[in-house]
N, C-alpha and C positions, 0 to 999 in steps of 0.2 A: 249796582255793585258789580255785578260780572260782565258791563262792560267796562268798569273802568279795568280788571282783569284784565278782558281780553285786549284791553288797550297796551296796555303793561306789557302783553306778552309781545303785541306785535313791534312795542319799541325795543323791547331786549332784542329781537330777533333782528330787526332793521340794525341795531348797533351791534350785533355780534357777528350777522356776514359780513361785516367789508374783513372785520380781523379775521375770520377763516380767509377770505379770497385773500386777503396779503398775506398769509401764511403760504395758501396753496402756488400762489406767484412767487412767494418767495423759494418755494420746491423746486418748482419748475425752471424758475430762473437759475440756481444753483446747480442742478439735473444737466441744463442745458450746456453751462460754464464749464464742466467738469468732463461733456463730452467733445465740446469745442479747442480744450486743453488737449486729450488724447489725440485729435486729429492733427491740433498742431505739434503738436510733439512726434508724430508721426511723417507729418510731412516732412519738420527739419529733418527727422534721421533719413529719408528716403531724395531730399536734398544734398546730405552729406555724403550720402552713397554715389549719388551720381556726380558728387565732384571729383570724390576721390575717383573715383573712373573716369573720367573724364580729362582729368589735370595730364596735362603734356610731362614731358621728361624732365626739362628746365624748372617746371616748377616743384616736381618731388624733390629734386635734388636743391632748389633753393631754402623748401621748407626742413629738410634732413639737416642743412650743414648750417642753417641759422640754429639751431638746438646739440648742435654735434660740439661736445666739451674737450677743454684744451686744446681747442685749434682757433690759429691769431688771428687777426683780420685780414693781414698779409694773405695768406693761405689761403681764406675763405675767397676774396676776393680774386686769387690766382684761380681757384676751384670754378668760381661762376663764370669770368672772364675766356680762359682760355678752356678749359676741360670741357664746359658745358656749351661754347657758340661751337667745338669742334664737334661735339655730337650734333648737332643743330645741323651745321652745315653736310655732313654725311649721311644724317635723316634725308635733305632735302636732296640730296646730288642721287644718295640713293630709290629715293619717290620718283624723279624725273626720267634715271635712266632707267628706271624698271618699268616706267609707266610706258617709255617710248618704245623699248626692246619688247614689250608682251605685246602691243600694236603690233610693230613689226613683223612678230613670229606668227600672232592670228589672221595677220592678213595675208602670211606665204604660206601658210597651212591651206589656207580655205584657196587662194589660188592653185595650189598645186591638186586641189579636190575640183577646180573648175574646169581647168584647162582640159586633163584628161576626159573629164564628160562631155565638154564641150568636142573636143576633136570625135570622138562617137558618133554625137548626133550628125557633127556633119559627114559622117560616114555613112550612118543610115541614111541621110539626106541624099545622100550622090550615090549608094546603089538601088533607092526607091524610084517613086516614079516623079518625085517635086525634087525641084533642086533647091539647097542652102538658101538661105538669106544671107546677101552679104555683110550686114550689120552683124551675124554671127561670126564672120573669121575676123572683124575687127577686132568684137569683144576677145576675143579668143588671143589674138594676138599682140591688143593693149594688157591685158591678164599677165600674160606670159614676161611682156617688157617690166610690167611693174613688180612682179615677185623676183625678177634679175633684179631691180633697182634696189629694193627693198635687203636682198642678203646681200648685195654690196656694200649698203650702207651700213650693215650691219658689220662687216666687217671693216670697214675702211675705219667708224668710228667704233669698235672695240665694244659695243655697245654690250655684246656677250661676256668681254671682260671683265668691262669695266660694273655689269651685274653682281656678278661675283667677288670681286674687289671690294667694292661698298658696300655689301651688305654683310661679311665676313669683316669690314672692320668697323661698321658699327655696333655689332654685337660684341665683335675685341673691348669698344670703346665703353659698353655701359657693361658689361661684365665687369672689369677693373675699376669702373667709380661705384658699384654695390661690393664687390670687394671690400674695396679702400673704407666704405663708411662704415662695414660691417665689421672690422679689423680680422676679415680671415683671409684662407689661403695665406698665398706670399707675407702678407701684412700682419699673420697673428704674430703672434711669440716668439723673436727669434735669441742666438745666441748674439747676436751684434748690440740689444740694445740692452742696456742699465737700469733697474727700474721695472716703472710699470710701464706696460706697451699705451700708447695714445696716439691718436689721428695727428698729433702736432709732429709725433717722432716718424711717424709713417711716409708723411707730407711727400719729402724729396726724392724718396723713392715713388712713391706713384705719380709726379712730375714725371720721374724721369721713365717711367713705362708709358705713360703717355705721348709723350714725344717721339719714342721707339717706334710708338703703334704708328703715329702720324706718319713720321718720316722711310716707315716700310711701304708701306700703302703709297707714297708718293714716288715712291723706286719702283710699283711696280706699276702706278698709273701710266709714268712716263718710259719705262723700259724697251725699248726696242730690242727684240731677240732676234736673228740671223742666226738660224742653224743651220744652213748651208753653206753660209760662209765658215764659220765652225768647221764643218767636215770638209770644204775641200782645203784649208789649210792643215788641216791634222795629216793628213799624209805626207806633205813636203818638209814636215820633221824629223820622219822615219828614214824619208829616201837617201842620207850618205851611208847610212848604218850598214855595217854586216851582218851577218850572224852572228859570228867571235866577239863583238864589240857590245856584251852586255851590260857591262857597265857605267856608259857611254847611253844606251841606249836605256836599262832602267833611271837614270837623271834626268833626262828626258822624258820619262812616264813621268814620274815626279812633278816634273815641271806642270805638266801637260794634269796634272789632278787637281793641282792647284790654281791655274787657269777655269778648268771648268766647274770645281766646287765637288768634285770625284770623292767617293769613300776611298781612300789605296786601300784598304784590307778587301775592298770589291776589286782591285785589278791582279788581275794573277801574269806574271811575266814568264 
């Protein structure tokens, strides 16, 4: 009798662990699910993060004005077309000449740090008791030749200008499309429009600041200034004048303000 008992007890027992162990797998397996979800859920947002840091200018400004309301597809695609390849191309003109002008300058710094040490040593060299190496007045005076070269070229191609130029009108250039999409400054509320203010009424005016910005930047990439020439013609305007002849002679200021771009309340006659 008490073993068919204990028989009893070991088949209950045989038939109730597997249902604990798929309970406890079924724990565990759900435990596991639940922390595998939080990891992924973490990873997309630390994904999302580093896209949006990541994503170029082109593409903020594709994803803003695919969701920017009341403006036509005219617009949008004038918007990507011409507003965003123009920052594109001022990105990249700017990269290049920045990248070639900061060479440039670290290599006439650090030569102009050479040459002077160098000329030293060979001073100490020629009033001690060894003389020079001549492989040093070489170095010394390849040095020398290539930091001339170097701010010549710097100045032949504008390379210092043209720094400042492009990087002063790329920042014009994405200042005005966060502007534009944000409807402030120039673009919030004015008395010209009827209505409610929207990106479709804004549109033609920041076309037309755009174009502005392009075609200053391009008057002053290509502008040749002579101000020498300037000054020694400004005296051979003065030379018939008298004294008594100021009136005569203020028309001529006149003239001469407006030529140069002069404030007249700054010339005093």
């Amino acid at each position: 009798m008490t073993e068919n008992i204990d028989i009893q007890k070991k088949s209950l027992i045989s038939a109730a662990l597997p249902i604990q162990f798929e309970k406890l797998l079924e724990d565990v397996k759900e435990s596991l699910e639940a922390k595998i979800k939080v990891l992924e859920d973490k990873l997309e947002q630390s994904e999302k993060n580093q896209n949006i840091d990541s994503t170029t200018f082109s593409d903020q400004m594709q994803k803003i004005i695919q969701i920017t309301p009341k403006l036509t597809e005219r617009n949008k695609a004038l918007f990507m077309i011409r507003y965003v390849k123009l920052v594109n191309e001022y990105y990249k003109k700017n990269k290049i000449n920045a990248w070639v002008y900061n060479i440039f300058r670290c290599l006439i710094h650090t030569g102009n740090v050479f040459v002077p040490a160098g000329m030293a040593i060979m001073y100490i060299f020629e009033n001690g008791i060894c003389t020079p190496p001549p492989v040093l007045f070489w170095v010394i005076f390849l040095v020398s030749v290539l930091v001339a070269c170097l701010a010549t070229y710097i100045d032949i191609f504008r390379l210092q200008k043209n720094y400042y130029i492009y990087r002063n009108s790329l920042e014009q250039f994405k200042s005005e499309g966060w502007l534009f999409l944000e409807l402030s400054g120039k673009y919030g509320k004015d008395d010209g429009i009827n209505g409610e203010n929207d990106h479709n009424k804004q549109a033609n005016k920041f076309f037309n600041s755009i174009e502005h910005i392009n075609s200053i930047t391009v008057k002053q990439e290509f502008k040749v200034r002579n101000e020498k020439s300037h000054k020694s013609q400004e005296p051979d305007r003065f030379i018939n004048f008298q004294g008594n002849d100021i009136k005569a002679l203020s028309g001529i200021r006149k003239d001469t303000d407006s030529d140069f771009g002069l404030d007249k309340k700054m010339l005093v006659i």
